[in-house]
ChimeraX commands (.cxc) that place a marker at each C-alpha (Angstrom):
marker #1 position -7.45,40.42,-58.65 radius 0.5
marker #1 position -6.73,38.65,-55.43 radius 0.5
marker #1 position -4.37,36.17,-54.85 radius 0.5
marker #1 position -5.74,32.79,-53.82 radius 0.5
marker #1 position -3.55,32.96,-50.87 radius 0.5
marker #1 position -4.69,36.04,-48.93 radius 0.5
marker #1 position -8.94,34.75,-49.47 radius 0.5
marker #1 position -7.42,31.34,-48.03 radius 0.5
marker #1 position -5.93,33.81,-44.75 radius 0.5
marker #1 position -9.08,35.47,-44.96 radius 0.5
marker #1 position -11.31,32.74,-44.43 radius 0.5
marker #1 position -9.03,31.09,-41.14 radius 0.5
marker #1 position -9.52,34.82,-39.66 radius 0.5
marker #1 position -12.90,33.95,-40.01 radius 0.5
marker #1 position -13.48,30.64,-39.26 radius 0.5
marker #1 position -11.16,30.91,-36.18 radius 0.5
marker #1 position -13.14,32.33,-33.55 radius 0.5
marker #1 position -16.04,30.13,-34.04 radius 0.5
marker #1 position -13.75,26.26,-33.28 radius 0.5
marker #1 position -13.08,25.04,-29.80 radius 0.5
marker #1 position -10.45,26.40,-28.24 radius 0.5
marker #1 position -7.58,24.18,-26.27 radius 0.5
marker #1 position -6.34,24.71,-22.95 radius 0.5
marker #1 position -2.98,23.46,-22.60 radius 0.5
marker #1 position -0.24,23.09,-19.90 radius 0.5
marker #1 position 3.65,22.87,-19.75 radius 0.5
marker #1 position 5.09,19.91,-18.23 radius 0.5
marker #1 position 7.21,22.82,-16.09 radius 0.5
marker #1 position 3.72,22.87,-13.44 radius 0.5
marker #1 position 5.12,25.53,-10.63 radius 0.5
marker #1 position 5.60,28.73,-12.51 radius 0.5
marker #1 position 3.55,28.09,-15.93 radius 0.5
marker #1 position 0.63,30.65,-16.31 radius 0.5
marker #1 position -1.39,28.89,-18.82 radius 0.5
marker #1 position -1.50,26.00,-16.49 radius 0.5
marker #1 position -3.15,27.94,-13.13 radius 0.5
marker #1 position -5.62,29.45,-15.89 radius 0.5
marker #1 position -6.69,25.69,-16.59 radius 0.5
marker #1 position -6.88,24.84,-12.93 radius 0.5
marker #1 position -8.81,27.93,-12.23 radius 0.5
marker #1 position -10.85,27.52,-15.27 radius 0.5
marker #1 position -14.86,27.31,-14.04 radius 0.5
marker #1 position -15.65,25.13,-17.08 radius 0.5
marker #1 position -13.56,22.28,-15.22 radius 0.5
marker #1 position -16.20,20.40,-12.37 radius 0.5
marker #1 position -15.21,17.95,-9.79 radius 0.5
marker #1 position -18.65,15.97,-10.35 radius 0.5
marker #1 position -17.58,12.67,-7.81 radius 0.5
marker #1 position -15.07,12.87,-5.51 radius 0.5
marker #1 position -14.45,9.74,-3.00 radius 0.5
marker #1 position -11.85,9.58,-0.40 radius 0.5
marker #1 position -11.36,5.91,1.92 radius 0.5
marker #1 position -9.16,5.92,4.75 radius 0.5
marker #1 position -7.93,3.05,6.89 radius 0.5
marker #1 position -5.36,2.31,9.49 radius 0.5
marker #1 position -2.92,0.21,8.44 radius 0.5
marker #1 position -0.58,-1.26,10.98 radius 0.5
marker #1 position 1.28,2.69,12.22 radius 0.5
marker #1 position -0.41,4.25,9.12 radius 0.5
marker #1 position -3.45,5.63,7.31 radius 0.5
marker #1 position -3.74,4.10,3.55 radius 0.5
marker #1 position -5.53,6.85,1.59 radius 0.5
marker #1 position -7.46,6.06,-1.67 radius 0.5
marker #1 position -8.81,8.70,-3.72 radius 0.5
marker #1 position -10.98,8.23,-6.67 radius 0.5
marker #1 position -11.82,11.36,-9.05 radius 0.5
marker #1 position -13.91,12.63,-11.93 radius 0.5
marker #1 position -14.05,15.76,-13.62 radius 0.5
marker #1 position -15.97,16.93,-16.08 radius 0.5
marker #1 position -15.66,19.41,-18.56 radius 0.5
marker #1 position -18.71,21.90,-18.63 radius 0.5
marker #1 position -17.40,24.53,-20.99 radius 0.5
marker #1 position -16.75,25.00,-25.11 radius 0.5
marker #1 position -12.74,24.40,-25.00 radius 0.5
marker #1 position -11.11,21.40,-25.43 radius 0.5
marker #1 position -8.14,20.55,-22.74 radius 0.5
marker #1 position -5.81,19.00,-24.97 radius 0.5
marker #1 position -2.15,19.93,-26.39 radius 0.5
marker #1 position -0.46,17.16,-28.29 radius 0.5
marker #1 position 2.91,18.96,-27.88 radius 0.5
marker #1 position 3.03,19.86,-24.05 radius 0.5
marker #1 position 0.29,18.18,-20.94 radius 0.5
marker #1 position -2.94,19.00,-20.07 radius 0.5
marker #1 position -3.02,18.86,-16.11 radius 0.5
marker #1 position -5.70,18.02,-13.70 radius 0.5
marker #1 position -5.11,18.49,-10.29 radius 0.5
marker #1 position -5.68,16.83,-6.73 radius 0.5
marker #1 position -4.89,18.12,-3.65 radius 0.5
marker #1 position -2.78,16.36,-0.85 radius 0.5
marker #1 position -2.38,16.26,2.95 radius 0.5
marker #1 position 1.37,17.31,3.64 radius 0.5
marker #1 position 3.61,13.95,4.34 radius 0.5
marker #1 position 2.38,11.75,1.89 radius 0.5
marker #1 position 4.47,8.91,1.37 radius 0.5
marker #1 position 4.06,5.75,-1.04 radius 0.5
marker #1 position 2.49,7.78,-3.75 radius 0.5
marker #1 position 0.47,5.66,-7.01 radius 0.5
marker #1 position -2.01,6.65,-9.39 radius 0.5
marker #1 position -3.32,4.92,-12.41 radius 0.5
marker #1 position -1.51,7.05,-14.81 radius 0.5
marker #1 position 2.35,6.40,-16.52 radius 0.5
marker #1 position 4.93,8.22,-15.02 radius 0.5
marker #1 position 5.37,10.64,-17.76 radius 0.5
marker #1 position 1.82,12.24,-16.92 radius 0.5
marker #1 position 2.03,12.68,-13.81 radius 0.5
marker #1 position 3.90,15.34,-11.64 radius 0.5
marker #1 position 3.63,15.95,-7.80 radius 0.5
marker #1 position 4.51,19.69,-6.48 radius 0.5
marker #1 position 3.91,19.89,-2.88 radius 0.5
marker #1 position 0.75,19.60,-1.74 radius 0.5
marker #1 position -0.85,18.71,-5.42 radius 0.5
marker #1 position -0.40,15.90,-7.79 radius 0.5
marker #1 position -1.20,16.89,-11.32 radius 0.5
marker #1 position -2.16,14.33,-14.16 radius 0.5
marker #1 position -2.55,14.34,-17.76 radius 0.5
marker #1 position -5.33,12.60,-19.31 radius 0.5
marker #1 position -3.33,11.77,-22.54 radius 0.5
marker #1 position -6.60,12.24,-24.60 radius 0.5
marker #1 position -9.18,15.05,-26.11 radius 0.5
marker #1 position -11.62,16.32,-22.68 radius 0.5
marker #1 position -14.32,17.51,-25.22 radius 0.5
marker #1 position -17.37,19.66,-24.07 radius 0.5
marker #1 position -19.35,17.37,-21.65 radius 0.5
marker #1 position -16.60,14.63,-21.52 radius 0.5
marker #1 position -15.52,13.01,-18.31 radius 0.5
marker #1 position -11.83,12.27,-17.07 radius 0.5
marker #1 position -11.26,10.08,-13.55 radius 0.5
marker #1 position -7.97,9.99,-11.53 radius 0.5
marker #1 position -7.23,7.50,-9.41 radius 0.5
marker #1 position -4.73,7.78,-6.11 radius 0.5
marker #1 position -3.62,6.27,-3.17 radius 0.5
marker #1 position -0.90,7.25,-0.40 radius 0.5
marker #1 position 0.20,6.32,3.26 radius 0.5
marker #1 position 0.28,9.12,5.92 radius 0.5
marker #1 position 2.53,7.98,9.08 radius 0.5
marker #1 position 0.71,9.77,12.38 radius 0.5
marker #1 position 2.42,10.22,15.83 radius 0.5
marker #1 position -0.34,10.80,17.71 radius 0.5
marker #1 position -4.05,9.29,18.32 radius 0.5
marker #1 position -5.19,12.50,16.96 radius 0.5
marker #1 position -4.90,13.80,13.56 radius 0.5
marker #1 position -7.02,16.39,11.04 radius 0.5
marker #1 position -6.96,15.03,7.59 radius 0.5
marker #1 position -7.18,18.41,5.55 radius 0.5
marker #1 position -8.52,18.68,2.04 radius 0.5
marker #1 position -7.81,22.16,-0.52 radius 0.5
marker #1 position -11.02,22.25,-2.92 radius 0.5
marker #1 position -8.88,22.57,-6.42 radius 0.5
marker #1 position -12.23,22.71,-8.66 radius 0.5
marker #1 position -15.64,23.33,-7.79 radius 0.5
marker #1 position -17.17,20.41,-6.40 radius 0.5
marker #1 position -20.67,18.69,-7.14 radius 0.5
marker #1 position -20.19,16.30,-4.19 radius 0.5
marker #1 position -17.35,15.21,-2.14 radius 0.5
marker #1 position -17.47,11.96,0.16 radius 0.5
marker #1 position -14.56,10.90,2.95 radius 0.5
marker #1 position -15.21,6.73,3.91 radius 0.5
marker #1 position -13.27,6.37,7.03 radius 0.5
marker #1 position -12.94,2.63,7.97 radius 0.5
marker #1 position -14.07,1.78,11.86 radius 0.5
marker #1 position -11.88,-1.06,11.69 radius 0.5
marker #1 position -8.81,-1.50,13.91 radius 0.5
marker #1 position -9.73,1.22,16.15 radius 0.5
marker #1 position -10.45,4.64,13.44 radius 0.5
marker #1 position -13.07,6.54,13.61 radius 0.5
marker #1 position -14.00,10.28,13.69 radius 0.5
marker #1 position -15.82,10.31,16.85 radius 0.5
marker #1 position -18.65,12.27,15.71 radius 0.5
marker #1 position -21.20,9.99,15.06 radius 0.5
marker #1 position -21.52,10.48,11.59 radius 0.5
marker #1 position -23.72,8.02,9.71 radius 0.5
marker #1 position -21.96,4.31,8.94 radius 0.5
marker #1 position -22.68,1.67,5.96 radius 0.5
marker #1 position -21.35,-1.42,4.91 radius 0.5
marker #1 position -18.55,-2.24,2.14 radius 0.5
marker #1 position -17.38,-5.88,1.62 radius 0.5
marker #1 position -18.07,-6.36,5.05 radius 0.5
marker #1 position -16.50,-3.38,6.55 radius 0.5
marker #1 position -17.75,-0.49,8.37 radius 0.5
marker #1 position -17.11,3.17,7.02 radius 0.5
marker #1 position -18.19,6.22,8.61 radius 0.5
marker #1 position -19.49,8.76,5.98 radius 0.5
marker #1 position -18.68,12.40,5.77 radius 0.5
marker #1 position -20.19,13.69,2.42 radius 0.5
marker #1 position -20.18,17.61,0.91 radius 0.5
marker #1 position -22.31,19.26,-1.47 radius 0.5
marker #1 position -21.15,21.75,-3.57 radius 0.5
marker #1 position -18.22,22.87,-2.56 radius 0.5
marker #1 position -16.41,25.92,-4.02 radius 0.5
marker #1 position -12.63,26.20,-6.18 radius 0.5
marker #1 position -10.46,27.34,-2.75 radius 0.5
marker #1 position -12.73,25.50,0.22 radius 0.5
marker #1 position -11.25,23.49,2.76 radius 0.5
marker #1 position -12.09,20.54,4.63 radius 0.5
marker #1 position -11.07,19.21,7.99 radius 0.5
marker #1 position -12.24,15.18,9.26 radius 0.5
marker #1 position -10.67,14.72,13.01 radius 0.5
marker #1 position -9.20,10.84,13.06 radius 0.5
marker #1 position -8.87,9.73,16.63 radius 0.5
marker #1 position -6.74,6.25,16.55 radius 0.5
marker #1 position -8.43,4.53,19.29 radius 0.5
marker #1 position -6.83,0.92,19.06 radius 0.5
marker #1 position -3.72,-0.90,18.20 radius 0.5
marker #1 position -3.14,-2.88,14.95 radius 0.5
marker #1 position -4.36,-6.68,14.17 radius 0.5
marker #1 position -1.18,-7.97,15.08 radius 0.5
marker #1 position -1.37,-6.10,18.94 radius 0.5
marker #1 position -4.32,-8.11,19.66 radius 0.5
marker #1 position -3.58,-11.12,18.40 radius 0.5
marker #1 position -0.33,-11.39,20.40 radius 0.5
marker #1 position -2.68,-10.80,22.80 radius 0.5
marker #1 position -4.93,-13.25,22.84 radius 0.5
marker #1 position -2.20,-15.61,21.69 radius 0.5
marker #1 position 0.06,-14.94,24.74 radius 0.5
marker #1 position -4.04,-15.36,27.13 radius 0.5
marker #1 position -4.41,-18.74,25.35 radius 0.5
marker #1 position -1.09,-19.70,26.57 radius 0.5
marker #1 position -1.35,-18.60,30.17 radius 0.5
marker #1 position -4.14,-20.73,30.13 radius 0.5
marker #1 position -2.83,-23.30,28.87 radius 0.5
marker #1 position 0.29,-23.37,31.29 radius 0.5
marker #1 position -2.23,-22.71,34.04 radius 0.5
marker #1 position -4.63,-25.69,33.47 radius 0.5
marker #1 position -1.18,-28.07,33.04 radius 0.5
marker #1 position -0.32,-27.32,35.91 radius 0.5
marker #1 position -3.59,-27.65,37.71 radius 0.5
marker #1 position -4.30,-31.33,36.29 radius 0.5
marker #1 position -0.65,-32.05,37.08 radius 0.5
marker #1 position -1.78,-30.79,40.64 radius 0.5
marker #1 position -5.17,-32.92,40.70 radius 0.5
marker #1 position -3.00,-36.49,39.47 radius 0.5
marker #1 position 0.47,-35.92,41.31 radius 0.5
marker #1 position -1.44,-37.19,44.37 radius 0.5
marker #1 position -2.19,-40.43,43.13 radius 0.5
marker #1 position 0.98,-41.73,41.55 radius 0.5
marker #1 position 3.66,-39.69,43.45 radius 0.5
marker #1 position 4.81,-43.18,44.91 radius 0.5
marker #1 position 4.75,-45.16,41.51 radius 0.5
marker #1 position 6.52,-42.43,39.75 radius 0.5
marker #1 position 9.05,-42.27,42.35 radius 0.5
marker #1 position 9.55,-46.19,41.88 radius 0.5
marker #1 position 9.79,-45.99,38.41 radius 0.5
marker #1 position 12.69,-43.45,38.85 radius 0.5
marker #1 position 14.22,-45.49,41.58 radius 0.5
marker #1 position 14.45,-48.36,39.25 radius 0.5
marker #1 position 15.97,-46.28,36.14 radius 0.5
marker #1 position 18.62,-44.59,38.51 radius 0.5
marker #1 position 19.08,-47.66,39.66 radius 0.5
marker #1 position 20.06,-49.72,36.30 radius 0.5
marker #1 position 21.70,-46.89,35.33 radius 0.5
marker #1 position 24.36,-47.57,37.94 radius 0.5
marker #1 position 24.75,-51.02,37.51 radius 0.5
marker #1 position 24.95,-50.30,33.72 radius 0.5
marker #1 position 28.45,-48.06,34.49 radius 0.5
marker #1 position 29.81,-50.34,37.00 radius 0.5
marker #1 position 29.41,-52.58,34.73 radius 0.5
marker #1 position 31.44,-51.12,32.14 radius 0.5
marker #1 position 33.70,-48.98,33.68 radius 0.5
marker #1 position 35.55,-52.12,35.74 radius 0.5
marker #1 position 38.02,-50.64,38.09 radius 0.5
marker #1 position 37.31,-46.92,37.04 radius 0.5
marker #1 position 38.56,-45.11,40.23 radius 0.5
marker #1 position 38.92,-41.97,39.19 radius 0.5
marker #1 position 37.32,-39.13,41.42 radius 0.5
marker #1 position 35.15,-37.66,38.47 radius 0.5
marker #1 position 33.48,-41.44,38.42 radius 0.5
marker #1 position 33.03,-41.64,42.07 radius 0.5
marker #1 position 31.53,-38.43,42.43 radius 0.5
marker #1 position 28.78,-39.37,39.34 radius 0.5
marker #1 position 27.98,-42.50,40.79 radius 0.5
marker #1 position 27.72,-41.10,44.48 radius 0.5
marker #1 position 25.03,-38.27,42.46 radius 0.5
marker #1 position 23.14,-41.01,41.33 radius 0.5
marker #1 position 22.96,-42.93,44.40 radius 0.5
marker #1 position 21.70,-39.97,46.55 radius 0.5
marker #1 position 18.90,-39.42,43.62 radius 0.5
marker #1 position 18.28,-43.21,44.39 radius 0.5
marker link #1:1,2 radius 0.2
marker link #1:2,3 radius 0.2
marker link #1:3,4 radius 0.2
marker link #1:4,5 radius 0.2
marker link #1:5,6 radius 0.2
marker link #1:6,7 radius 0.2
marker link #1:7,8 radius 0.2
marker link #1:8,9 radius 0.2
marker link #1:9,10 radius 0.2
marker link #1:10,11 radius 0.2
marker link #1:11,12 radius 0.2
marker link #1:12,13 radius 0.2
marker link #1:13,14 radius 0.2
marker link #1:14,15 radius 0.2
marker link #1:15,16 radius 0.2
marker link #1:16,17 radius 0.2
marker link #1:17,18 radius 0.2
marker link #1:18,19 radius 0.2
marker link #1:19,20 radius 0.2
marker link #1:20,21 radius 0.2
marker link #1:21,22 radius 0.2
marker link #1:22,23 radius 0.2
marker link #1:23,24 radius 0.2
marker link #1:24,25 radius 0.2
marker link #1:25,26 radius 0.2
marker link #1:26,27 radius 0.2
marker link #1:27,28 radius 0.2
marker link #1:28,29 radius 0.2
marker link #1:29,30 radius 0.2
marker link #1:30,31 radius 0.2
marker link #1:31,32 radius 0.2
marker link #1:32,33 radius 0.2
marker link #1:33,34 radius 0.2
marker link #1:34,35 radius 0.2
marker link #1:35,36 radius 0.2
marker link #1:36,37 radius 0.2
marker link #1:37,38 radius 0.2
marker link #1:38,39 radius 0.2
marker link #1:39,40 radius 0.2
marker link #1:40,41 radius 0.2
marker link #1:41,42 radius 0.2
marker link #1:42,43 radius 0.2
marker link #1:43,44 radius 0.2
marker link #1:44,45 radius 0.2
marker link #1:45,46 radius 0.2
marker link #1:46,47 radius 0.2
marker link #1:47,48 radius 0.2
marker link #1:48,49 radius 0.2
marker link #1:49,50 radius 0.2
marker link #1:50,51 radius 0.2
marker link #1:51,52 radius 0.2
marker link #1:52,53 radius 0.2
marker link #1:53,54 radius 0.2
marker link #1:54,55 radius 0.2
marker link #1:55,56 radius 0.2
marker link #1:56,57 radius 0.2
marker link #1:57,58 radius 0.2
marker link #1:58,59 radius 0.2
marker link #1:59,60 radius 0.2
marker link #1:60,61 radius 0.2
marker link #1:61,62 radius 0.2
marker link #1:62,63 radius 0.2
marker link #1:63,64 radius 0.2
marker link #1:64,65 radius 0.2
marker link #1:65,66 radius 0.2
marker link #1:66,67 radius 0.2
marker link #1:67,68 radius 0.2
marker link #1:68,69 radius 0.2
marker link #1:69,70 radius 0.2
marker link #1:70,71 radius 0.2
marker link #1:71,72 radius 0.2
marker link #1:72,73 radius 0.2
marker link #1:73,74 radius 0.2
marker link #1:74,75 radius 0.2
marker link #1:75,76 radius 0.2
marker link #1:76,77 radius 0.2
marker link #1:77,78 radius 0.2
marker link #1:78,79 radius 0.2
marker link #1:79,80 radius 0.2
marker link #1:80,81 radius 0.2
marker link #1:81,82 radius 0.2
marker link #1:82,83 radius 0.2
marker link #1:83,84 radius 0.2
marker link #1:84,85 radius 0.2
marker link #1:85,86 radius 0.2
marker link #1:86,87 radius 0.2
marker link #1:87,88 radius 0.2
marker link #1:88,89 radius 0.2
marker link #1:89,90 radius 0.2
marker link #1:90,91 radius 0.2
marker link #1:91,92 radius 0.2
marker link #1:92,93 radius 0.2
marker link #1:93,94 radius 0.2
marker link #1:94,95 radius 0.2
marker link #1:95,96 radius 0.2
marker link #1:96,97 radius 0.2
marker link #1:97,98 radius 0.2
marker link #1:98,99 radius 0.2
marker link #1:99,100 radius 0.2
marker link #1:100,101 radius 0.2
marker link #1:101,102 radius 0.2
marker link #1:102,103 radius 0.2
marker link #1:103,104 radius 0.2
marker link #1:104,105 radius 0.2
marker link #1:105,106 radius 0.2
marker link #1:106,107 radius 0.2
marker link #1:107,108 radius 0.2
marker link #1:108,109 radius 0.2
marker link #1:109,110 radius 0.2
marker link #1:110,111 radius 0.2
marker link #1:111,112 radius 0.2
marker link #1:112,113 radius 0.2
marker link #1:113,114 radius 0.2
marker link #1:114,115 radius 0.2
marker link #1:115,116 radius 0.2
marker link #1:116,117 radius 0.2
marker link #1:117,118 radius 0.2
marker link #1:118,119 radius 0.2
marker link #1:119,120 radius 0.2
marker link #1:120,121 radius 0.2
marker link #1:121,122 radius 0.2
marker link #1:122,123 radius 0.2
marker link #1:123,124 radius 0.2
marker link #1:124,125 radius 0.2
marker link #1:125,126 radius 0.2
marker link #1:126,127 radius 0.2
marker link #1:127,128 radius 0.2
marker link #1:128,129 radius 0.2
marker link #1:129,130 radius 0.2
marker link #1:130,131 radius 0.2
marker link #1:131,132 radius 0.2
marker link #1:132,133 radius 0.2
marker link #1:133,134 radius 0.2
marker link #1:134,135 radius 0.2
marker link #1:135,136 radius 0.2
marker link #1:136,137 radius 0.2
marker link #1:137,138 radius 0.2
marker link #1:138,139 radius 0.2
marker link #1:139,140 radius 0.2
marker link #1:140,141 radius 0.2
marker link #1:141,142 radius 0.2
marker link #1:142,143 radius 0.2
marker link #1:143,144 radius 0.2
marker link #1:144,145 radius 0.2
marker link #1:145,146 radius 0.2
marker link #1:146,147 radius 0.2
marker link #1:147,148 radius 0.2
marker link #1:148,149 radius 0.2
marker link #1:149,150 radius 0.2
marker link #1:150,151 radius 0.2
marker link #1:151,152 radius 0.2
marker link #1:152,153 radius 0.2
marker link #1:153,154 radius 0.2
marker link #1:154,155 radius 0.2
marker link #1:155,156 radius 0.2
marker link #1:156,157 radius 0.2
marker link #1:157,158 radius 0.2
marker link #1:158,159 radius 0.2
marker link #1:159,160 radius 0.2
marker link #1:160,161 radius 0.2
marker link #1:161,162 radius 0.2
marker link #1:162,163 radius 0.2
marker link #1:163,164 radius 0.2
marker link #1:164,165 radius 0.2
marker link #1:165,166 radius 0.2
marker link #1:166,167 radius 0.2
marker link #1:167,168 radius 0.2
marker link #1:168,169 radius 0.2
marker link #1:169,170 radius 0.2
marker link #1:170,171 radius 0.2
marker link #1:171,172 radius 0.2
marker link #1:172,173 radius 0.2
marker link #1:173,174 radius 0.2
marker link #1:174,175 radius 0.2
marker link #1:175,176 radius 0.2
marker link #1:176,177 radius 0.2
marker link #1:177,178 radius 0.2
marker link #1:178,179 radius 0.2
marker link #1:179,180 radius 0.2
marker link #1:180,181 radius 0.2
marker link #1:181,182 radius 0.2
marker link #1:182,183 radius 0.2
marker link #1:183,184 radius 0.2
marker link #1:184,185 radius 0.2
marker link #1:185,186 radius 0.2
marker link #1:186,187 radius 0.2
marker link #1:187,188 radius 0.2
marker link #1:188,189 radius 0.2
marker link #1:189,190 radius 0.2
marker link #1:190,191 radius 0.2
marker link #1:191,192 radius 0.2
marker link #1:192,193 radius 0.2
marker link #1:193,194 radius 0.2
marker link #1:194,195 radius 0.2
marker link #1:195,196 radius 0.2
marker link #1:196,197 radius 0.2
marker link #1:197,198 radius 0.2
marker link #1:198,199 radius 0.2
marker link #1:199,200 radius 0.2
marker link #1:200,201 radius 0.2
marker link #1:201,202 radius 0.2
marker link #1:202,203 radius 0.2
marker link #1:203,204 radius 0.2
marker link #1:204,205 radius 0.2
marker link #1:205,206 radius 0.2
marker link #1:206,207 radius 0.2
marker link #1:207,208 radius 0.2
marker link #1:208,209 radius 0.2
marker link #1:209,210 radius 0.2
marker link #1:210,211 radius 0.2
marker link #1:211,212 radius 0.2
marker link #1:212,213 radius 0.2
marker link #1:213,214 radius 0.2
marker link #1:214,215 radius 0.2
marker link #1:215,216 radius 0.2
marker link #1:216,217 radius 0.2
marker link #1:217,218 radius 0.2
marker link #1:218,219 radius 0.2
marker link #1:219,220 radius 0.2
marker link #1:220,221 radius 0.2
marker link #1:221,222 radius 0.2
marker link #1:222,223 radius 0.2
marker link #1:223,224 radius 0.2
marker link #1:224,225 radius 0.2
marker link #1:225,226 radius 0.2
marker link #1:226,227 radius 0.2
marker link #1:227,228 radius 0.2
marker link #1:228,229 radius 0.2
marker link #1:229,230 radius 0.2
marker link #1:230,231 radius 0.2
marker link #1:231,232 radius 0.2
marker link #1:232,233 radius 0.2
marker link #1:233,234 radius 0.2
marker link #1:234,235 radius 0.2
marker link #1:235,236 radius 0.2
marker link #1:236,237 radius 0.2
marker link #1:237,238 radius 0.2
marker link #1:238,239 radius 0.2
marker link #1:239,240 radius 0.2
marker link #1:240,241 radius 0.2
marker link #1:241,242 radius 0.2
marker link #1:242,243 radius 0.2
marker link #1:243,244 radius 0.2
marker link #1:244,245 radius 0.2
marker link #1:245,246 radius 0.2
marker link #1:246,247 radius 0.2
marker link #1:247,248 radius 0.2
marker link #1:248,249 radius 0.2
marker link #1:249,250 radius 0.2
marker link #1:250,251 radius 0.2
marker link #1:251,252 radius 0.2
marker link #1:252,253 radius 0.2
marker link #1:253,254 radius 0.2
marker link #1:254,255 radius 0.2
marker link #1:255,256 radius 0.2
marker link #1:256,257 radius 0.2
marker link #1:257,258 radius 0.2
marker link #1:258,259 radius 0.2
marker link #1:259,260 radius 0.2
marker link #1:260,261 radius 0.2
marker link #1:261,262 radius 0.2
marker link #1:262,263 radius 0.2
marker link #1:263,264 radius 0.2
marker link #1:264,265 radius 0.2
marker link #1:265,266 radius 0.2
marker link #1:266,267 radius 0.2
marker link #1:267,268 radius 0.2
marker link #1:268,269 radius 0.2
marker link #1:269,270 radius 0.2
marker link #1:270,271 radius 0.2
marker link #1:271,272 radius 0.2
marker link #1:272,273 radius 0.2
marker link #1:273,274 radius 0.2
marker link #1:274,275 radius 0.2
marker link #1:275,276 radius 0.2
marker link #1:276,277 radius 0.2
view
């Protein structure tokens, strides 16, 4: 007879096969094998993928907003190691966040990886969230973008304000009272690459309002002095008076006080004041 034990192995031999399978990843992301099979798995879909960019003083703020979907039988989960997603990156990225906890997330070169922390079933959806500043020498600059997973549709918002823009003449809408140029993709392919020229036509908010500031007060200064101009005509003499008469009681108020002050400092003041006089 058979042992209970070996029909209990029997049946998980059998069983096996037919539940989900899980794709996991080790938090060590540059040389781990099962994690480049989970990147390059087809079942994993980019199905939204939204890029802003806006100049910001001497930089470009980037915000990138993500979903995937998975469109395949296997679960990516491991309760023991990470599941990674990836994003791509533009070299020089500085000031990187995301809306995930620092334990999930891992940036290696041009790629930040994050773990959803939960179950991506069959059909399920996971979003990342990122945002980084790129510093730019020049008026010109590509921003480049790797295709990690195939992609259902892929949008770049560049905002017009402060002197960005692509110079193409791509089609522009409206968000919260902006302007955004709009570069969209359809169906892009795991391994594609996209280029958006940025020309940086303008200087910062601040530039022109020192500007205008430092107008408003040439014009100010100039219409002083063309009123003082248009009036010094007519009360030249009274002013002069009026002066005469302060210099005037300012002397007597010294003499007054100082008695028989000879000393050459005290002449030479009150000989000052009576030339003004």
């Amino acid at each position: 007879m058979i042992p209970l034990f070996f029909w209990f192995l029997l049946v998980l031999l059998l069983i096996n096969p037919l539940m989900p399978q899980s794709a996991s990843a080790s938090p060590e992301i540059p040389g781990d094998n099962t994690n480049k099979s989970v990147i390059q798995d087809y079942s994993i879909r980019v199905v939204i993928d939204q890029i802003y960019i806006s100049k910001k003083g001497d930089y470009l703020e980037v915000s990138e907003f993500v979903v995937f979907r998975n469109d395949g039988p296997g679960i990516f989960y491991d309760h023991v190691n990470h599941t990674y997603f990836a994003v791509s990156i533009p070299e020089g990225v500085e000031n990187l966040e995301t809306n995930a906890m620092e334990c999930c997330l891992v940036q290696y070169e041009d790629t930040v990886f994050m773990d959803p922390m939960n179950p991506v079933n069959p059909g399920d959806s996971f979003d990342m969230k990122i945002s980084y500043s790129l510093f730019t020498e020049n008026q010109d600059y590509k921003f480049d973008k790797a295709v990690v997973y195939n992609t259902t549709s892929l949008s770049v918002f560049v905002n017009k304000k402060d002197g960005i823009g692509t110079g193409k003449g791509f089609s522009t809408i409206t968000i919260h009272g902006n302007d955004f140029e709009v570069i969209s993709f359809q169906n892009l392919a795991e391994g594609d690459k996209i280029t958006i020229p940025l020309q940086m036509t303008g200087k910062s908010n601040r530039y022109g309002i020192a500007g205008v500031i430092f107008l408003v007060l040439i014009a100010i200064f100039s219409g002083f002095k063309y009123i003082k101009y248009r009036t010094g005509r007519k009360d030249t003499l009274e002013k002069l008076e009026q002066e005469k008469t302060r210099i005037f009681r300012i002397i007597h108020g010294f003499e007054k006080h100082a008695g028989s002050e000879e000393s050459v400092e005290y002449r030479i003041l009150m000989d000052e004041y009576r030339q003004k006089a």
